[in-house]
N, C-alpha and C positions, 0 to 999 in steps of 0.2 A: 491737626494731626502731627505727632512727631516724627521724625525721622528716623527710620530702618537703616541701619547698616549689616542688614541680611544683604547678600551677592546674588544675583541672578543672571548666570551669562548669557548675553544677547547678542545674537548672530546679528549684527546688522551693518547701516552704513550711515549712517548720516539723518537720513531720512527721505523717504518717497520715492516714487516713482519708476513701477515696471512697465518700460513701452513695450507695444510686439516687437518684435525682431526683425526686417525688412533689409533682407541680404541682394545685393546688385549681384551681377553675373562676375563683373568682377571681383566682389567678393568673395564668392563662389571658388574663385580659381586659387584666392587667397586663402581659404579656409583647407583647401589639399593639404597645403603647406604645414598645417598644426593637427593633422587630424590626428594622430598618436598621441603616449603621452613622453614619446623621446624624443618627442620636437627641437628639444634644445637641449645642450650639454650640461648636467647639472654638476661637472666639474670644471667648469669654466664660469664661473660666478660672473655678473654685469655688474658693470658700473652703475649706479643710478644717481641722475638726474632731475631733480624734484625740482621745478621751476614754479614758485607760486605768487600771483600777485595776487593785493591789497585791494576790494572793493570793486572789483571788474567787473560788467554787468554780463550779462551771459548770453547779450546781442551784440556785444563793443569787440568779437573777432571777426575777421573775414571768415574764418571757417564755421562759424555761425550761423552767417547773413548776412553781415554789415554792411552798411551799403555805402555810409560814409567815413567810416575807419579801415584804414587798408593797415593790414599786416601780412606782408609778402611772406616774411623768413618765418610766424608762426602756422603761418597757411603751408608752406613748403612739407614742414615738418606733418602737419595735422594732415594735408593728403595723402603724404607718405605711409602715414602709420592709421592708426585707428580711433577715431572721433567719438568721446564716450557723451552720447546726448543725454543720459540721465545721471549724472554724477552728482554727488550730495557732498554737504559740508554736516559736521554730526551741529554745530552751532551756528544762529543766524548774527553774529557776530566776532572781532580779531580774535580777543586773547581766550575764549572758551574754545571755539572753533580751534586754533593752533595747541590748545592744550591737550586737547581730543586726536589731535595729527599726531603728537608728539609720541602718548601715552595709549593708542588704542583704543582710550574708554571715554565714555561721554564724560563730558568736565564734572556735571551735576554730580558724581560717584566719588568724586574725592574734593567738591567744595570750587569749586573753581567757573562756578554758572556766571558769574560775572567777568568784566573786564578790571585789571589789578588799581589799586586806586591812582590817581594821578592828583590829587592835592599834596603831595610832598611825605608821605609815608610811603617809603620804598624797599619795606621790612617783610614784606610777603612775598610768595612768588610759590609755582608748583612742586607741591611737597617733593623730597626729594625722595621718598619711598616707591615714589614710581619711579621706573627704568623707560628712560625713551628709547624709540628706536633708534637714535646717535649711537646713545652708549650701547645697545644691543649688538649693533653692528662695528661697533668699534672695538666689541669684545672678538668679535669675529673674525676679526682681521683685516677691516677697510681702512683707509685711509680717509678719515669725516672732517667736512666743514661745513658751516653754513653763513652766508652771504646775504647780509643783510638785517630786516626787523626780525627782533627777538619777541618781549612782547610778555616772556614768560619768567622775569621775575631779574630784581637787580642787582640782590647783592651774592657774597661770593659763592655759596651753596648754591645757587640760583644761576650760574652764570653759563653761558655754552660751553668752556673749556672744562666746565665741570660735572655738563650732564651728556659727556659722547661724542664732542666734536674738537678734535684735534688741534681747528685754524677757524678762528672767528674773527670777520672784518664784519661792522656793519654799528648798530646802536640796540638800545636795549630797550627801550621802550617802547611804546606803539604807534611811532610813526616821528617822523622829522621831515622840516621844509627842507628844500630841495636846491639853495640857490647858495652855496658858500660865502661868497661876496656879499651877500643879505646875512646868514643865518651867524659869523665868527663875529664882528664889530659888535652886533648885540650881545651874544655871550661874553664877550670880553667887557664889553660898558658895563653888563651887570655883576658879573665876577668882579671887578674894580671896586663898585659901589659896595660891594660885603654882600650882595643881598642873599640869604639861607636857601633860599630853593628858587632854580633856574629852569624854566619851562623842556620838557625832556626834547621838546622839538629844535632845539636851538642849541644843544650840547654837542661836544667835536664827537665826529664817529672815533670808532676802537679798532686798532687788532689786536685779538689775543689780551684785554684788559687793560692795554695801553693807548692814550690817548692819540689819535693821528692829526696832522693836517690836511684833511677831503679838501681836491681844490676843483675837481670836477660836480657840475649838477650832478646830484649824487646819484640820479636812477645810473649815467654812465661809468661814476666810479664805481658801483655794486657791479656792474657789467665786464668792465677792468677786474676788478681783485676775482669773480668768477673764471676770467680765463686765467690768472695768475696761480688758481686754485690747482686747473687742471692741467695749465703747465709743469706745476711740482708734485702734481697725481703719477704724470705721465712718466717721471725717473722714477718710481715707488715699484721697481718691476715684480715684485712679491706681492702687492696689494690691491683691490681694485679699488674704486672710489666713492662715495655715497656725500653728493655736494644736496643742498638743501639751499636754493637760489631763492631768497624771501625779498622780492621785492617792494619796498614800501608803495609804488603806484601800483594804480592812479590812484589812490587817499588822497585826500585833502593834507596842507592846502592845495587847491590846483594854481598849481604852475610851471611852468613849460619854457622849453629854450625858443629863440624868436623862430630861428630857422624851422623848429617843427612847427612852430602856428602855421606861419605862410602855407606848408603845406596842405593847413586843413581852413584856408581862407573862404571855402565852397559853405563853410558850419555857420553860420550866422548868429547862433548863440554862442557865447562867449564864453559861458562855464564847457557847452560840452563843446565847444573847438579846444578849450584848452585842456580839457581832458584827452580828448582824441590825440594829441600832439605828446601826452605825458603819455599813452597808451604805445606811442607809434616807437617812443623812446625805448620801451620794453621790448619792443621789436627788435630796434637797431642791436640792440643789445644782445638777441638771441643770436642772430646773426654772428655777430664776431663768435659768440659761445661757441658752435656747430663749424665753425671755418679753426678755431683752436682745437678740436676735438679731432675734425680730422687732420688737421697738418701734425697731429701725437699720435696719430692711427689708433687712438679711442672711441672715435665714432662708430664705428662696427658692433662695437662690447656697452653700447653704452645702451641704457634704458633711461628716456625722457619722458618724465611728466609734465602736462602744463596745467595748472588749475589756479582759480582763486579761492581765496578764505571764508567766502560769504559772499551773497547776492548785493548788484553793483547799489550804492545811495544813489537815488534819483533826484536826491536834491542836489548832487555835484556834478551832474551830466553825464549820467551813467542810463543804461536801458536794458532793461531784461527781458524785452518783448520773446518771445507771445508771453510770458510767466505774470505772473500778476505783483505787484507792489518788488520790493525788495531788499536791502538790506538790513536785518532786525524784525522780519515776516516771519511767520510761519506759513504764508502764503509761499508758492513754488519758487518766486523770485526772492527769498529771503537766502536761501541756500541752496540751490540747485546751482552749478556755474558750468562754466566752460572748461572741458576738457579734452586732452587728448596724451595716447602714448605713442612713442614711436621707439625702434627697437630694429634696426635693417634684417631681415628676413627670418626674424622671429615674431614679433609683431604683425597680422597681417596687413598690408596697403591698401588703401581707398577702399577701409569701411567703416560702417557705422554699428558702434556697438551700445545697443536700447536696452539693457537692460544694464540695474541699478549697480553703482560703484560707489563707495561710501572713502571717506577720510580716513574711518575708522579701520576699512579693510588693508588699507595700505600697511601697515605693521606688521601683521601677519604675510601679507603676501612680499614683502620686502625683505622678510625674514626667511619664506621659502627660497628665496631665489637665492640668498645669500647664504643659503646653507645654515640657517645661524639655529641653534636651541635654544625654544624659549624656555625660560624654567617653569616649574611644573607653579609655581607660588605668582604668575603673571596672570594676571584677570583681563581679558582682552571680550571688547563689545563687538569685533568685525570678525571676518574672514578669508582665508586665503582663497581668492577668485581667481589666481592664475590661469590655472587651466580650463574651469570655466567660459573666462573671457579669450583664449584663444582660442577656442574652440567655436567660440559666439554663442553659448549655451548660460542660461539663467542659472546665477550664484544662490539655487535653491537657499530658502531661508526658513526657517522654523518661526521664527519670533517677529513681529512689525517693527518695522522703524520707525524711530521716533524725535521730535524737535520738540521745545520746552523754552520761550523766553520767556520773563520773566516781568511784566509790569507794576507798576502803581495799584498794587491791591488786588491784582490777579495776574493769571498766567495765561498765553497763548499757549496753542500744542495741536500739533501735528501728527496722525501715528498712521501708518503706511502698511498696510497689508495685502500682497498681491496688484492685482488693480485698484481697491478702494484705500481712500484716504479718507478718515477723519481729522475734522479739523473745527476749533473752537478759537474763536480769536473776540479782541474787544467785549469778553464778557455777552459775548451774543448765543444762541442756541448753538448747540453742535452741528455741525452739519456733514455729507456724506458726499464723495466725487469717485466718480469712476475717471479715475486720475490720465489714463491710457488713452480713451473718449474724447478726457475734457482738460486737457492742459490749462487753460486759461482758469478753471475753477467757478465757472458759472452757473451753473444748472447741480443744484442740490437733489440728490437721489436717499433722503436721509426716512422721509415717508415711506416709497417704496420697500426698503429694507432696512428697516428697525431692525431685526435681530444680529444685520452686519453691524451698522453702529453700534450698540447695546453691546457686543463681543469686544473690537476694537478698544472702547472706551472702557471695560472691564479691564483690559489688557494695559493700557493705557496706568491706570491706577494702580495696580501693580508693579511696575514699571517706579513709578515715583516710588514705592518706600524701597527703594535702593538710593534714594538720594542723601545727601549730608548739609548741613546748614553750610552754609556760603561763608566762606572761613574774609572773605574780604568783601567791597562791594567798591562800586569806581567812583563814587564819591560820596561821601559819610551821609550825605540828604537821602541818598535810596536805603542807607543803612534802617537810619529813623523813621521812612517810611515803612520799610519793609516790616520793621518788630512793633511800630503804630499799626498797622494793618492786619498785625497776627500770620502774617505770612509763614508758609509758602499755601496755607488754608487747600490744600489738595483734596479737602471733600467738597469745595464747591465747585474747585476746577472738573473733577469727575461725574459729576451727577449730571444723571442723562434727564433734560428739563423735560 
């Protein structure tokens, strides 16, 4: 099949999963609070606060479940405000996934289904036709930065100060070790030696395009240049602020400062003690964030997100219980994570909000809040759920969501409609979940209702000719595989066996 570039706009998030709604009494009291739609001052624009880590599994918060990862200061926050249990990432992987955060639209629509190569071609990155939400809102009048992995492309067309964001501290590529004192002596022995291309993990971080000397584990210096962000937010008294806190953990590799192991010496496995410890770090870190916010008296105006990019890898000590497999799934644990907003008395407190939040809705609703116009030539895949979600009312959707990785001669995919999810994975039959029922994805309802599947999966195929050939791939092997394979072969992904 070749590739459509006909448009089809789709209301969605990411993909999957409408729970019921199961309101506590204290919720109850909290939902008075929003029941209009002049809840809040839409001349008083919020700060936001986009706090996203790298690879979290979507059981590794206390406000989760954890039992043996404590995070006090993300837990403070996540009681405080409002705990989104079904939240979706539109990619079960970094850089598709954050391209999709950035641009509103699934990556697949403008080439970007893979992660950017890392063998030493550093010539691509997301086309600059698309407008992120940086620059949308930086048109608007905030004051933008973002804090930490970029991800989405290296050279200067490509860079943060030049898609929206004012103050860039952090590295460019998809992730870097963690241990300064380890990660400079090598970059310097190889820069010495001539050698052409230096692994992106071991390169000095930047601000603003300029190379710096990180002398801190770097989860703590992202956590530093973040409160420095919003100490120079907080004299900007005409502007509010829109920080995008990307931090690298827990990604691999894992490694952690001593003082946080000891903490988690109870873990008797050794990758996930020392994740837990890189986890606890992201904590420490929120903490100072929220004790800076209020000694600027921005804590009030500010809107916190906390989410991750993708479902945690379980092979680095990560767990997505109950969900099934995770990071690179199109099973629940590949992109469903951990979320929460908090917002002092706009947001409501201690509750649980079940129904679906997507990646992709954030642009649009980060642009309501921000008063900002999008232009009328913006193709955007999600929805502004504001009011919806304060309301605790379902972000009615018209279209199914959808997930799409990409393997060795075929393709997984996920497509979400209401409570039922289809889902094809490993070249196996299709199969059907009443997703709401069956979190875990065990019990195939695909016999009982063929004509749900059969719809779904019509929809599904449709869906793909909005796709465009993958303008890169993350390392030249999937390339030759992929054009070996006749990829992206979307009739045999669809066909109901």
């Amino acid at each position: 099949m070749r590739f459509s570039r006909k448009i089809i706009f789709i209301l969605s998030l990411g993909v999957v999963g409408f729970f019921g709604c199961k309101t506590s009494e204290k919720s109850k009291k909290n939902l008075a609070l929003v029941s209009s739609e002049k809840d809040w001052d839409t001349g008083s624009r919020p700060n936001i606060l986009f706090i996203l880590c790298d690879d979290l599994g979507y059981a590794d918060v206390g406000f989760n479940g954890s039992k043996d990862i404590t995070t006090p200061n993300l837990d403070m926050l996540a009681n405080n405000g409002t705990i989104c249990t079904s939240a979706y990432m539109a990619h079960p992987f970094c850089g598709p996934s954050r391209a999709s955060l950035m641009t509103g639209r699934y990556a697949h629509k403008f080439g970007s289904q893979f992660n950017l190569p890392t063998e030493g071609d550093e010539s691509k990155g997301i086309d600059v036709s698309e407008t992120f939400i940086s620059k949308l809102l930086q048109q608007s009048g905030y004051y933008t930065g973002i804090v930490g992995k970029w991800h989405l492309g290296h050279q200067k067309q490509f860079h943060p100060n030049q898609r929206g964001y004012d103050d860039f501290y952090g590295f460019l590529g998809g992730g870097h070790n963690y241990f300064p004192e380890q990660f400079k002596p090598t970059y310097l022995r190889e820069k010495a030696n001539g050698k052409n291309f230096i692994w992106e993990y071991l390169r000095p971080l930047e601000h603003n395009g300029k190379e710096v000397d990180e002398i801190e584990y770097v989860t703590d210096g992202l956590s530093r240049e973040a409160v420095r962000f919003i100490s120079e937010a907080s004299n900007k008294k005409d502007k509010p602020f829109f920080l995008y806190l990307s931090y690298n953990a827990p990604h691999t590799p894992l490694e952690a400062k001593e003082e946080d192991l000891k903490l988690f010496s109870h873990i008797h496995d050794i990758k996930r003690r020392t994740y837990a410890a890189m986890v606890y770090a992201v904590d420490r870190g929120v903490k100072r964030i929220v004790e800076k916010l209020k000694e600027t008296n921005q804590f009030d105006n500010t809107l916190i997100i906390f989410s991750s990019d993708n479902g945690g890898k379980l092979a680095a000590g990560a767990s997505n219980y109950p969900l099934k497999e995770g990071k690179g799934s199109a099973y629940e644990g590949g992109f469903r994570v951990p979320t929460f907003m908090h917002w002092p008395n706009v947001v409501p407190s201690g509750r649980a909000y079940d129904y679906p939040i997507s990646s992709l809705d954030y642009y649009p609703t980060f642009a309501g809040l921000a008063n900002a116009k999008i232009p009328v030539e913006k193709q955007l895949d999600g929805k502004d759920i504001w009011k919806p979600f304060l309301k605790n009312e379902n972000p009615i959707r018209e279209e199914p969501l959808f997930i799409m990785r990409h393997r060795k001669g075929f393709s997984d995919v996920a497509i979400r409609q209401d409570k039922w999810k289809a889902l094809k994975v490993y070249q196996q039959k299709w199969k059907l979940y009443d997703i709401e029922k069956d979190i875990e994805e065990n019990r195939d309802l695909s016999s009982q209702n063929p004509d749900i599947l059969a719809d779904l999966i019509k929809r599904g195929s449709q869906w793909s000719e909005t796709h465009v050939e993958p303008r890169w791939f993350h390392i030249e092997k999937e390339g030759e595989q992929w054009r070996a394979d006749e990829m992206p072969n979307f009739e045999a992904t669809f066909r109901l066996d």
